[in-house]
C-alpha positions as a printed NumPy array, in Angstrom:
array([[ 48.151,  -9.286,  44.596],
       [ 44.77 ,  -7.119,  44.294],
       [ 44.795,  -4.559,  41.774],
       [ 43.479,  -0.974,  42.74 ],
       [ 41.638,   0.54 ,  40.472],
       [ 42.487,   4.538,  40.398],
       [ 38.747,   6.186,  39.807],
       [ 38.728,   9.427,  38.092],
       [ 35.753,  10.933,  38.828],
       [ 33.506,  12.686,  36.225],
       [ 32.699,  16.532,  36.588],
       [ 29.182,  16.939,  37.722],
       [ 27.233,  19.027,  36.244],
       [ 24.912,  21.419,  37.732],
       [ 22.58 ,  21.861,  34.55 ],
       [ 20.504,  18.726,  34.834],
       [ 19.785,  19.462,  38.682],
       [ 19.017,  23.01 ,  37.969],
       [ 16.799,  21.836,  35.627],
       [ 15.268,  19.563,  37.295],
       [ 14.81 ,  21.544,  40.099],
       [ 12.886,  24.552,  37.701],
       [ 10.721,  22.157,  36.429],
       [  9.964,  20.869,  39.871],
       [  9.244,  25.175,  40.788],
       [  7.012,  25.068,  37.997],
       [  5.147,  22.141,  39.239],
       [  4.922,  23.655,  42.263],
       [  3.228,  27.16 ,  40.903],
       [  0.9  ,  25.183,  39.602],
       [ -0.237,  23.131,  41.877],
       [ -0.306,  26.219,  44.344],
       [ -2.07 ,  28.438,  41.725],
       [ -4.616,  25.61 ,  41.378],
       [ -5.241,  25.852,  45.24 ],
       [ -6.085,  29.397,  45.262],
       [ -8.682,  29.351,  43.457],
       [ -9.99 ,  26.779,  45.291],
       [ -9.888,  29.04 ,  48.617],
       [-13.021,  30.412,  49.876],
       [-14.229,  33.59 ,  48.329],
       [-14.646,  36.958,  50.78 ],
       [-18.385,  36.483,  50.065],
       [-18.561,  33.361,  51.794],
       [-20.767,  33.116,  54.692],
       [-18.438,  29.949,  56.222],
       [-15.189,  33.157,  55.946],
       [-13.899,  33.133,  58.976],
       [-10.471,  35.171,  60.498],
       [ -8.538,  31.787,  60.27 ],
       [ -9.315,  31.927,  56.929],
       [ -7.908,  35.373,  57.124],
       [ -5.162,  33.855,  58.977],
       [ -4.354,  31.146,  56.629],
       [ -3.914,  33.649,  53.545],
       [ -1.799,  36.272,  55.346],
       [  0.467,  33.441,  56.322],
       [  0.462,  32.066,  52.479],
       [  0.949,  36.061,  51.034],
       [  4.169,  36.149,  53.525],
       [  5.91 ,  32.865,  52.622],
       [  5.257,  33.823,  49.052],
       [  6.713,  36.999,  49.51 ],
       [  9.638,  35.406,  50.597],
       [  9.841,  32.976,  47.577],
       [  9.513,  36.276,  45.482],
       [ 12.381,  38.007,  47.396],
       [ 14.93 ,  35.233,  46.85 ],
       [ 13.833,  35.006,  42.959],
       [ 14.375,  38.914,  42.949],
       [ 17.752,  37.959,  44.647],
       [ 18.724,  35.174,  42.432],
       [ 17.74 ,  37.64 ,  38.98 ],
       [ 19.619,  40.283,  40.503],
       [ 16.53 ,  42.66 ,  40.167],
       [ 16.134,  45.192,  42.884],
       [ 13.173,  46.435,  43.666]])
């Protein structure tokens, strides 16, 4: 006869993730703030519109990151 072992799963958390997941956003600003100030400077003579490009594409996709941060704060702008 095989015994059956009756598992009573623990409650997960969702602390450690969260926090793991803010440190990883913090990485992240870094890294990205680190990269923009490595970006060509408007004096440049190599500046060219995909350059221009590039950084309205960035400014948009950051906007969005701000937006869901607003969201997730509950501030309303």
């Amino acid at each position: 006869m095989s015994k059956v072992q009756n598992l009573n799963p623990r409650p997960i958390e969702p602390a450690p993730a969260y926090e793991n997941g803010h440190q990883i956003a913090r990485d992240l600003l870094r890294h990205i703030e680190l990269q923009l100030d490595r970006m060509m400077r408007p004096d440049s003579k190599d500046l060219r519109w995909q350059h221009v490009r590039a950084v309205n594409l960035i400014n948009a996709q950051l906007s969005e990151v701000a937006t869901l941060l607003d969201e997730t704060n509950g501030v309303r702008n």
